[in-house]
Every structure is written in structure tokens, then in C-alpha cells.
N, C-alpha and C positions, 0 to 999 in steps of 0.2 A: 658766199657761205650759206649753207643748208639751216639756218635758224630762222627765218623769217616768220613759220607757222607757229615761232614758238614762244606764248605768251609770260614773258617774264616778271611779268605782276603777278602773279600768282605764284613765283616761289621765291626763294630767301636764301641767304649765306649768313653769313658769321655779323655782317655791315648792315645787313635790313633789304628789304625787295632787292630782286638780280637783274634791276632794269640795267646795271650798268654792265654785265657779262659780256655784249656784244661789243662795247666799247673797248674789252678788254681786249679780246680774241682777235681786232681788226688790230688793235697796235703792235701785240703779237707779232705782225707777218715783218716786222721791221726790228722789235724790241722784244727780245725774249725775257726780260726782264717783265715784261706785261704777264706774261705766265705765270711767273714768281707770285705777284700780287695774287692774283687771280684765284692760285693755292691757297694763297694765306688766306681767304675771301672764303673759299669753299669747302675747305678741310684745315680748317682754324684751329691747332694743337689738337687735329688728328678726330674734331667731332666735323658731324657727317649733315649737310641740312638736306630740303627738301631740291634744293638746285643743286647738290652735288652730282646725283648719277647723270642726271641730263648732260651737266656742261663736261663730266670726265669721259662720256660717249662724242661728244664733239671734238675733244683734244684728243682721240681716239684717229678720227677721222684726221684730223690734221695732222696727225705724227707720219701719214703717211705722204704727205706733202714735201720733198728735196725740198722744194724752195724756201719751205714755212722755217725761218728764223726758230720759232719757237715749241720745233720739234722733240728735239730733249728734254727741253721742261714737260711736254705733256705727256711725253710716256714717265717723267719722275708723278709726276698727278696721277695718272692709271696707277703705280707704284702704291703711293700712300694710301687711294681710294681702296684698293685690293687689303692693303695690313690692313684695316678698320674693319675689311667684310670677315679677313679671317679672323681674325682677333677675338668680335664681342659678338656675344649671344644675339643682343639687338643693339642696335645701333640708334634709336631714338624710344622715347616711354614719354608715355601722357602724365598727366596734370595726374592722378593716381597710383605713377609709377611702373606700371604695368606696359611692357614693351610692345613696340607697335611691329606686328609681325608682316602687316602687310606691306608697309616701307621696308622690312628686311627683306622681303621677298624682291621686291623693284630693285633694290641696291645688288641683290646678288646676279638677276638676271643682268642688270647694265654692268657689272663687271664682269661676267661673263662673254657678254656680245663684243664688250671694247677688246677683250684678249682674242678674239676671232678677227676680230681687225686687223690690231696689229700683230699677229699670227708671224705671215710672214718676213716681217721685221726679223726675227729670229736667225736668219741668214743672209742679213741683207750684207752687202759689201762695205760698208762702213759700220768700223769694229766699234766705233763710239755710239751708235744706232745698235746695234745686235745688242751691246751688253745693257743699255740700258732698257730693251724689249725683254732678254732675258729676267729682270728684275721687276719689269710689269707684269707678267707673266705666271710669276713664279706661286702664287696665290692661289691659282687654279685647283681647286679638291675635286672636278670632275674630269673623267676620258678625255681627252680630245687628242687624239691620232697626231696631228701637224702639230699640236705643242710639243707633245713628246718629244718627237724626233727634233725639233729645232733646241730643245733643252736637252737634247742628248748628246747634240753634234758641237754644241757648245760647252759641256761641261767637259769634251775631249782635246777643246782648244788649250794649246801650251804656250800661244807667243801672243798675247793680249797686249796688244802696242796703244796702252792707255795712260800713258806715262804725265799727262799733263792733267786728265781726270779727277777731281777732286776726289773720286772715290775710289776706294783702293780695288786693286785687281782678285783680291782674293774672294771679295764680296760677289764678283760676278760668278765665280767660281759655285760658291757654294748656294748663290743664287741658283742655279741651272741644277744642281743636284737637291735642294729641297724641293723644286717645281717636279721634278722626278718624282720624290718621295708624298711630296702631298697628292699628287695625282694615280701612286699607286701606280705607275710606269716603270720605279725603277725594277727592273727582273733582277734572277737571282745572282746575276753574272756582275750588274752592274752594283749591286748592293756588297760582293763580295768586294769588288774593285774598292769602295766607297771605305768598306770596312778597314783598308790598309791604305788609304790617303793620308797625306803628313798633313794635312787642314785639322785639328779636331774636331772642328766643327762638322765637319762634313763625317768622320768617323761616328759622330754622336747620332745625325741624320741617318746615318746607314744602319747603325742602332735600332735607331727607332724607326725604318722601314722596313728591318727585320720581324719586328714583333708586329707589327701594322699586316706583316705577310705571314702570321700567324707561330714565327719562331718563339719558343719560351722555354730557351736552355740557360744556365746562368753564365755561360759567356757574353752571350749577348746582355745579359742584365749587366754583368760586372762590366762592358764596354761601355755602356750608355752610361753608368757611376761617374766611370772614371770620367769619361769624356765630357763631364756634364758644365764644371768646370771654365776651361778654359772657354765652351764654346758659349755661357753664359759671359763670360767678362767679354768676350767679340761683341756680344749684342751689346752688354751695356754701354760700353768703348763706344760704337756708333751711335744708340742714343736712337737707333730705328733698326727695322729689318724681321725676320724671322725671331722671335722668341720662344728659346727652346721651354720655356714653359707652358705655353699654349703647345704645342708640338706635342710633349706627352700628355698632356690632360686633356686631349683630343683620339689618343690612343683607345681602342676598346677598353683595354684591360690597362687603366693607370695605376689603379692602385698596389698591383705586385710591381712596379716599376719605381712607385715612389716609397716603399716598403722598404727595397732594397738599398736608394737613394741615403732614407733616413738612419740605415744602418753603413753606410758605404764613408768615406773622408769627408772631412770636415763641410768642407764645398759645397759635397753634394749633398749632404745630412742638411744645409741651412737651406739647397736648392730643393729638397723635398717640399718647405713650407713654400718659396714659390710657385711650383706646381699646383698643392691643394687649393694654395688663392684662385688662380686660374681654374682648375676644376669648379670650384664654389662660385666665381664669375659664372661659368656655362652649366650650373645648373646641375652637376656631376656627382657636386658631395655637397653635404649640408653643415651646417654649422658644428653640430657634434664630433661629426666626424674631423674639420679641421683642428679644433681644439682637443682632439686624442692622438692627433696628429701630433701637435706641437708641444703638447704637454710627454709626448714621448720623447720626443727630439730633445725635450729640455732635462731628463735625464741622463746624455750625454756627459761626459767630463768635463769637455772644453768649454773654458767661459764664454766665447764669442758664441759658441751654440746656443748654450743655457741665455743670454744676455738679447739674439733674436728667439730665443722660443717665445719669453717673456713679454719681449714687442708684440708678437702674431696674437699671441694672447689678451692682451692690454686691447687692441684693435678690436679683436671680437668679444670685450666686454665682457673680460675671464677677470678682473685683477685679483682674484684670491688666488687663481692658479697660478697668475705671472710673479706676483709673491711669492709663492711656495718654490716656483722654479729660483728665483734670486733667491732665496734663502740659500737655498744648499751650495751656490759656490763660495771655494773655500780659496782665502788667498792663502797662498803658501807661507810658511816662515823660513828666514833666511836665505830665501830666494830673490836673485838681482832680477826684476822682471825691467822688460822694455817701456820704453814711453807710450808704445801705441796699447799693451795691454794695461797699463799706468789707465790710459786715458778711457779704453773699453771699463775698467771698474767707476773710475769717477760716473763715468754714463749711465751706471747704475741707478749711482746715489741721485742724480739728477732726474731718474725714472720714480723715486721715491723709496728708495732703503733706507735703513737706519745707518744716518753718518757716523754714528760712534761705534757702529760696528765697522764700517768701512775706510774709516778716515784715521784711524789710528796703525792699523798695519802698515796703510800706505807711505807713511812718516819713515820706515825704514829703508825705501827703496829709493832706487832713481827716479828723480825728478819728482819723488814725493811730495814735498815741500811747498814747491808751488803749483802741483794741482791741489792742494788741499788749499788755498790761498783761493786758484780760480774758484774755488767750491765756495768757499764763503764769502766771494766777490758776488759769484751769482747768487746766491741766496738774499744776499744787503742789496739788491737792484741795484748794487758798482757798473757804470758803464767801463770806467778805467779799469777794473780789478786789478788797482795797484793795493798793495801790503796797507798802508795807513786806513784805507778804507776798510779793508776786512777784517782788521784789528776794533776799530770803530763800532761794528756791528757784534765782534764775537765779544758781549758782555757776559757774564755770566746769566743766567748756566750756560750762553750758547758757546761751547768746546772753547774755551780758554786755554786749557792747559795744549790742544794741537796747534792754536794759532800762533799761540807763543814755541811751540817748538818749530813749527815751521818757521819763524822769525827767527830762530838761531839759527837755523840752514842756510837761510837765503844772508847771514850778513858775509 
């Protein structure tokens, strides 16, 4: 193997110097499991060290080895290493905070060289190699002719015989059309295709390569809305992958996109504050502006809005506004509400409202009773929050008169 010139006392992963990298990649050829580690070594819950680009340019080179056991895993490494480059402004800051721009620049160049690599991987005859090339791949924000085409010919594949894959077939799918889309490859033809795909996800990307190609009709606004949704709960579900919130706050023009967001269904109105954190990550919008953001969102009707405006705000060190925003919801009277909106108000009181405003309405509804129990369990540090103990703590003045109605509910 091609490492020999290359001195591993001088750089570091997640475990301390990367003397032992070599040791990895040779067990590798037997143990693809050795990969596994090796990830966990160098992109340690997705931060990035000084041995990362190096070693994810060498499982570059290996991925194109038939023989090498642990070819899969290294194009899933090129995968992760590429999310971190799109992802974050910088990917490492000094002892004063301050991002170190010249390790961004090394990290973006060696993810660009490894996807030159494994290029073409992209058609290779083995569908379990293609798709996970395609998802190496897909990261790419600059030209490159041979990605395109091999992320074209693969987003047009319909019979993905990956059925033992741990990862689902649709991901490779919409994999091959965001590498389209970040690349500014997909044309109008393929964007219109995209637009009418039963993926939303992919409908969302098509969205947002529209406007990336300089569309700004509100169809295209109200599609990206709607879509925003579903193809946010895809991301979460997987817990990796494209985050459609980096996606638009990468846009030229985010802010008419998340404008319309914060006025569009409920989803998308709470997926707007998503967005602006991501923009405020990359440096897009500033703190003002997030918190006009979400102080607008929090005059929404719906409490689960009003209830994250409030979070977003709390985070950026608003709490009079996130106050002002809990103030104004209102529970309703003689309304049978659900346990999960039951539980969305207790979550309030636990943000710091007043429980005598909050704790008394909820005595009439379902399952009132005993969230006003768990409320005064956690407030008396009850690990059990059983009834004797929250009874114990609600002495007067602490709400006597709720604890005991809740006590006639629950006998």
C-alpha cells in the first residue's frame, strides 16, 4: 500500500496520534470490520481531525480494489468525510475560536480528489459498489462532467436489487439526484422530471434546483413548502444524509424561501427556524435576524409553533421574547385535547411558565390529572413520580387545591 512516505506522528484522530491507521487498513484487506473502527477513529460523531483527509484519500484508492474486503466501508468513510465538508462553514477553530480556513481548504480539496477516484465506481457492475459510489459522490458543489453523467444514469435506474442492504433503496435514489442538484447538473428537463417524482424528497431537491437555477415563481416556493416536510422527517429517520436545511440556506436567495416557509403548514413554519440556524451556522444571517425570525413564527396560532419559537429563542438568549411568545397561548375551554398536546403544554411549564396558569385548565382534560402529578413529581426531584410523593411536596402554598383534584381523578 501507498503510505509508506507518510508520517503518522504528526497527525491525530479522535484516539491520539494515527500511528496505528496502517495497522487498520492492512486488516482491512481480510476484515471489513477494520473500516468500521477506523471511521469511528477519524470522523468520531462526524468531527473531522488532522488524519482525516489523508486516510479518507487512501480508502479512496482502496474502494477501487475487487479484492479489498473493505470496499464498502470506504466509500461509506468518503460518504461521512463529504457530509462534514458540505455541512460546516469550517470544520476545525483554534484555541480563540476562530475557524481554521486553511484545513477547510485541504479537507475540500481531498474530498474532491477522492470523488475523482472513485468517479468511476459510478457504473460499475456491481449495484452494491454503484450505489454506495453514488452516495460518496453526492457532496460534490463543483462541475465535474464523469460525475454527472454517472449520477444521471443512476438516478434513472428502476430495478436496485439491494434488498439485503441495510440501507434503503430510496436513499440511493435521491442520493444521485441531490449530487445532480448540488452540482448544478441537474438541466431543466431533469429538474422538471424531479418535480413530479413520488419521492418528496426528491420533489423538494427539484424545488430547490429550480431556484438555485434562478426560478422564483411561487409555485416553486409553495412546492419546496409543502415538500419540506416529509423530506425533513427522511433525514431525521436516517439520523445522516443530505439535510434539507443546509440545502436551502445554501440557496442565493434563502431568505424569500424561508419567508414563505414561516407562513406555509405548520412543518414547514417550524422547518423555517431550522433553516435560519443553518444559515446562522454559515455565517448567512446574524443573530437579529434569527430571533425576528422566530419571534415571527411564534405568532403563529399553533401551540407546537408558539412552544418551538420559544426553544429557538431561549438558545439565542432571547428569554423575554420566549416569554412573551408562551404567554400568548391559549388553552382552550371545554376542549377534549390529546395526550400529546396534554404533554406539548406540560413542556412549557417545565420551560418555566406559570403553573397556576397552566396547571389548572389542564385538570379538565384527558389525562390531566396525571400530567399535573408528573409536574409536581418533577419539581419535588420524585425519581418515582408516584401521587404520595407529589402530594408530600405540594404543601401550601405549593397548588394544593390541583394536587388534590388531581388525587380525585386518579382514585
Amino acid at each position: 500500500m501507498a503510505f509508506a512516505h507518510i508520517d503518522w506522528t504528526m497527525l491525530e484522530h479522535a484516539y491520539g496520534d494515527a500511528t496505528d491507521v496502517p495497522e487498520y487498513l492492512a486488516r482491512a484487506e481480510d476484515d471489513p470490520d477494520a473500516i468500521s473502527e477506523l471511521i469511528g477513529a477519524i470522523l468520531h460523531q462526524g468531527s473531522v481531525y488532522s488524519a482525516t483527509p489523508v486516510v479518507v484519500k487512501l480508502l479512496a484508492e482502496l474502494a477501487l480494489d475487487r479484492q479489498y474486503a473493505g470496499r464498502l466501508r470506504a466509500l461509506e468513510a468518503l460518504d461521512a468525510f463529504g457530509e462534514a465538508v458540505y455541512e460546516f462553514e469550517h470544520l476545525h477553530y483554534d484555541q480563540s475560536g476562530r475557524g481554521d480556513a486553511e484545513f477547510d481548504d485541504q479537507c475540500h480539496a481531498a474530498y474532491q480528489e477522492s470523488v475523482a477516484i472513485v468517479a468511476p465506481l459510478l457504473s460499475d457492475s456491481d449495484q452494491w459498489v454503484q450505489a454506495n459510489a453514488v452516495c460518496a459522490c453526492r457532496w460534490l458543489t463543483e462541475p465535474d462532467p464523469v460525475v454527472a453523467a454517472g449520477m444521471k444514469a443512476a438516478y434513472r435506474v428502476s430495478n436496485w436489487d439491494l434488498s439485503e442492504d441495510r440501507r434503503p433503496v430510496e436513499e440511493f435514489h435521491q442520493a444521485a439526484f441531490a449530487g445532480l442538484v448540488l452540482q448544478g447538473a441537474a438541466d431543466p428537463a431533469l429538474l422538471a422530471a424531479g418535480a413530479k417524482d413520488d419521492d418528496p424528497t426528491v420533489r423538494f431537491l427539484a424545488a430547490c434546483g429550480k431556484r438555485a437555477a434562478g426560478t422564483r415563481d411561487e409555485a416553486t416556493l409553495g412546492a419546496l413548502a409543502e415538500c419540506w416536510g416529509p423530506a425533513f422527517e427522511a433525514w431525521e429517520d436516517r439520523g445522516y444524509g443530505l439535510n434539507p436545511a443546509t440545502v436551502v440556506a445554501k440557496l442565493d436567495d434563502p431568505l424569500p424561501v424561508v419567508s414563505a416557509m414561516s407562513q406555509g403548514q405548520p412543518e414547514a413554519a417550524e422547518g423555517s427556524l431550522e433553516v435560519a440556524e443553518a444559515m446562522f451556522r454559515l455565517g448567512k444571517i446574524d443573530k437579529a435576524g434569527l430571533v425576528q425570525l422566530a419571534t415571527r413564527v411564534g405568532t403563529r396560532p399553533e401551540t407546537e409553533l408558539k412552544q418551538a419559537a420559544a426553544e429557538w429563542l431561549e438558545r439565542a438568549d432571547e428569554p423575554v421574547a420566549a416569554a412573551r411568545v408562551l404567554d400568548s397561548i391559549v388553552i382552550p375551554k371545554g376542549v377534549k385535547l390529546s395526550k400529546k398536546k396534554l404533554s406539548t403544554l406540560v413542556a412549557l411549564i417545565h420551560q418555566g411558565a406559570d403553573p397556576n396558569r397552566w396547571l389548572e385548565p389542564l385538570l379538565g382534560h384527558l389525562n390531566g390529572a396525571a400530567l399535573v402529578t408528573d409536574y409536581v413529581s418533577y419539581r419535588s426531584g420524585s425519581v418515582e413520580g408516584s401521587l404520595p410523593n407529589a402530594l408530600a411536596w405540594a404543601k401550601p402554598p405549593a397548588l394544593p387545591p390541583l394536587v388534590a383534584a388531581a388525587r380525585r381523578q386518579l382514585r
